[in-house]
Every structure is written in structure tokens, then in C-alpha cells.
N, C-alpha and C positions, 0 to 999 in steps of 0.2 A: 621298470617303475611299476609299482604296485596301484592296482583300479583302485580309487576308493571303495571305502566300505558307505553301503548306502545311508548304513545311519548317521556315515560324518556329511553326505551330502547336505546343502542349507536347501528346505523344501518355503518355496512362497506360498502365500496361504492362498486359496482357491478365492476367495474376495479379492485378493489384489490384483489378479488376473484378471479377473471379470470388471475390475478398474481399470487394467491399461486394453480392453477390448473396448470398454464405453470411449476411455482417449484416446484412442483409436482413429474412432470415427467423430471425436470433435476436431481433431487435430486435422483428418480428412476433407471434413465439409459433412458430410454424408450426415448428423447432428448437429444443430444448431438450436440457438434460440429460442425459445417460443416450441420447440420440438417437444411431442409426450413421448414417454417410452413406452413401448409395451407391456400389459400388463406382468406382473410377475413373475407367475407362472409360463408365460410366452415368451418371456427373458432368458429364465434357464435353459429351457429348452433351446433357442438359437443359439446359445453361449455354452451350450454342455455345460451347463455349471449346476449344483445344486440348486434349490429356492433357499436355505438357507444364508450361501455366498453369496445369492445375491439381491439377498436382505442385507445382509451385511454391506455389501459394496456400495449401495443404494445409500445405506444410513452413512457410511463415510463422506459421502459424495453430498450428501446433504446437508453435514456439515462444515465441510468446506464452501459451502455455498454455492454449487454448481448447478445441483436439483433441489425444485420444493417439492416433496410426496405430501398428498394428502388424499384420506381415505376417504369412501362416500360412491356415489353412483352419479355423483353431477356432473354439469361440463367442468367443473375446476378438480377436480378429483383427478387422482393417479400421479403421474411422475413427468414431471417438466421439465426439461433444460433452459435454466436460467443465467440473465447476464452476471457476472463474477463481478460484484459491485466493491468498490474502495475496501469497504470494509469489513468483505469477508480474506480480501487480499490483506489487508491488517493485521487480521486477527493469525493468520498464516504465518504472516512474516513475523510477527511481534515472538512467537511459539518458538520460530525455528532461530531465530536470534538470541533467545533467554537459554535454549538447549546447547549452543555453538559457541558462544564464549568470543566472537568475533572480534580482535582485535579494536582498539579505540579507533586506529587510526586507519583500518578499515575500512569504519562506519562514516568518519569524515572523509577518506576521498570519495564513498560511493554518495553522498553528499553533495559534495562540492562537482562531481561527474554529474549529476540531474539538475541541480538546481543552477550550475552555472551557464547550463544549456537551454532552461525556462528561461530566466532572467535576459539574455542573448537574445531568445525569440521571443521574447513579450515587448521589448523592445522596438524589434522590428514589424510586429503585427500586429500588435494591441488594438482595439477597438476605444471609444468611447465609453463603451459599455465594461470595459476590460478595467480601463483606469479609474472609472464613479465606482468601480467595487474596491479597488484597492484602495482609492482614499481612505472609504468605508473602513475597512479592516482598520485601517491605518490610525485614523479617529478613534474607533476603538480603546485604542493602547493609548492615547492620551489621558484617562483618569486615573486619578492616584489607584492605580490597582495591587491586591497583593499578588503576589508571585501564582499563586492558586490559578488567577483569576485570567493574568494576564498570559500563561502559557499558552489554554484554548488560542486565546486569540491570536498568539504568535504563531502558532500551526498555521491558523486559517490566513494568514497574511501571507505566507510560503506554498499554501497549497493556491493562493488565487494566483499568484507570479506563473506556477506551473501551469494552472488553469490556460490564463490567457499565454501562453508560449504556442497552444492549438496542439498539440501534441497530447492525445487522449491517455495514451498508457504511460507517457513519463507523468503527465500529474498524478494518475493512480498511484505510480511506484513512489513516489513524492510522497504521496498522501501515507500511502504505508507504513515507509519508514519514520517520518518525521509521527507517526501515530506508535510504534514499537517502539521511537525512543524518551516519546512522552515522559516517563517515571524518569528517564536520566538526565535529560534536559531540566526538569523542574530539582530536581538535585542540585544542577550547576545553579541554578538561581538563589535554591537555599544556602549554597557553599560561599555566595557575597553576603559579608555583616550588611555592609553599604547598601540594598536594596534601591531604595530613589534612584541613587545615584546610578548603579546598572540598568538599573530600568530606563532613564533619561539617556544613557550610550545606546543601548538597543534601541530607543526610537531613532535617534541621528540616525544611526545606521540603515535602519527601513528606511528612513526620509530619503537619503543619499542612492538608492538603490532605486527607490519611487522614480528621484531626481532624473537620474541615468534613464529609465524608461522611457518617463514622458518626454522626454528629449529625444530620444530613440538613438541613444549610444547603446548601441549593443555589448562592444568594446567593455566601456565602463561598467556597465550594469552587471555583465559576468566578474568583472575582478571586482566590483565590491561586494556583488553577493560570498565568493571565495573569500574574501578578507572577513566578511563577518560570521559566516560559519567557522573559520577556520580559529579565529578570537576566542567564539566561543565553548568549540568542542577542546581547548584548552583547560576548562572550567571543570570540565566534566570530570566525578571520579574513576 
């Protein structure tokens, strides 16, 4: 069998590497949090890397949300490792889903896998505090809203369930997706002539869901969260 020839070799670009040495050591512990990086120039140099790569790596990494750089001579100046909030995880996933073409029904079991496991656990844990916010949402969606109006708030009605389930990264993943499918979700809603009338089945359905909580059927609360995602990713083009 013949070596390849170098030029067919696929070369990764010297930034990316100097990316998977930064995840490295987040993945490690050895990074975290609130951590600065070394200046610039003391970066490449531990990384063998150019100052170039790893500006480069730097700027990816910043816009993923990982790092904030900012220039200056103050205590907030240079390169921080910061927590990876909702919505830099949104903005990620929303990218790599519009690139991917993922199947419909996909998107609904990964779906119906998170939220049927918040609803389950908000259930069984909810606080006081857990259930005066979901009224809250819940209230919300009571005024004649148009479809515009009333999506935000159908997000945030899904992402409090996840919320109080106490599971910090299923709400994020939660919040992400249901935030990447934003544009397709408000389709389904335009795809009903009947408005009111879809809008009056989607509150039962949150009501019914609510229901199951505050009672603390676990049981219940997951099969009608799955019955009403699954309703309505039917909708969907």
C-alpha cells in the first residue's frame, strides 16, 4: 500500500489545536471559572503555538462564550474563563442544527428525552417557589396573544418545568433547543388558520401538566408533557 502523499494528508489548523490544549485543561480541572489566562504572548510560548493561533483560538473561544478578553492594564483586562451561560449554548446548538438538517423526528424524541424527565422531576421536587413561577408563566398565556407574542412565553413555560426538575444542564439543554427551534415552533403556530382556538388547546395542555406537578404525579406529568410535544411537533413543517 502506497504512504500517502503529504499534500493529500487533511492538516488542522494550528488554532484548533491550541483549542483542544485550552479543553484540555477545562475538561481536566487544571481551568476553570473565574480563571485569567496568561498573557498572550506567554500563551504561545507554553503552547508552541504562534501569537497569531493563538489569537485566533482566543477569538473562537470567545465567541463561543467560553472566554471574555478585554484589553486595558486593569484588574478586568486580559482573558477569563467564563461560565458557558444558556445562551451562548443556544446560539451553538441553533448553528449546528440549521447546518445538519436533523431529522423532524429527531428533534422530537430529543425532546420529549429532556422534558419528559424535567416534568417527572419538578414533580417530585418542586418547591413553592418552583410552582408561583410556573403559574406566573402560565398566566402569561392567558391574554388573547398573537402567536408573536405568545411563543416567548411558551419557551419560558418549558424552560421553568426544566428549571425546577433541579437539574442545572438538562434546563440549559432545554433552554437551547427549545431556543434553536424558536423559528419552527412559531411556523407550527402560523400553519393553524384557527389561532384562538390552538392557542386555547395549548393552555389545557400546560394546565394539565401544571396539574400533574402540583399533585406531584410524576407518572402523569411526564406522559402529558410527551403527548403535548409530540401533538405538536406534528404541526411542524
Amino acid at each position: 500500500m502506497a504512504a500517502p502523499r503529504w499534500d493529500q494528508v487533511q492538516r488542522v489548523p494550528t488554532y484548533e489545536l491550541v483549542i483542544e490544549r485550552i479543553e484540555e485543561q477545562l475538561v481536566s480541572g487544571a481551568l476553570g471559572p473565574g480563571d485569567r489566562l496568561p498573557p498572550e504572548r506567554e500563551l504561545a510560548s507554553m503552547l508552541g503555538a504562534s501569537r497569531q493561533a493563538v489569537r485566533e483560538a482566543l477569538r473562537v473561544l470567545q465567541a463561543q462564550g467560553v472566554v471574555r478578553s478585554q484589553q486595558g492594564t486593569g484588574s478586568d483586562s486580559g482573558t477569563v474563563i467564563v461560565p458557558a451561560p444558556a445562551r451562548a449554548l443556544s446560539r451553538l446548538l441553533k448553528m449546528h442544527l440549521a447546518v445538519s438538517s436533523f431529522p423532524a423526528e429527531d428533534l422530537t424524541g430529543a425532546r420529549v428525552m429532556l422534558e419528559r424527565t424535567s416534568a417527572a422531576s419538578a414533580a417530585e421536587r418542586h418547591s413553592p417557589a418552583d410552582l408561583a413561577r410556573l403559574r406566573e408563566a402560565l398566566a402569561a398565556m392567558d391574554a388573547d396573544l398573537p402567536r408573536e407574542e405568545f411563543n416567548p412565553l411558551d419557551t419560558a413555560f418549558h424552560v421553568a418545568i426544566a428549571e425546577s426538575g433541579g437539574n442545572r444542564l438538562v434546563s440549559e439543554l432545554t433552554a437551547a433547543i427549545r431556543e434553536s427551534l424558536r423559528g419552527a415552533l412559531l411556523d407550527g403556530m402560523r400553519a393553524e388558520e384557527d389561532w384562538p382556538g390552538l392557542r386555547a388547546q395549548l393552555r389545557r395542555e400546560h394546565r394539565g401538566i401544571l396539574d400533574a406537578i402540583e399533585a406531584g404525579e410524576a407518572v402523569q406529568a411526564a406522559e402529558r408533557m410527551e403527548a403535548h410535544i409530540r401533538a405538536f411537533h406534528r404541526r411542524l413543517p
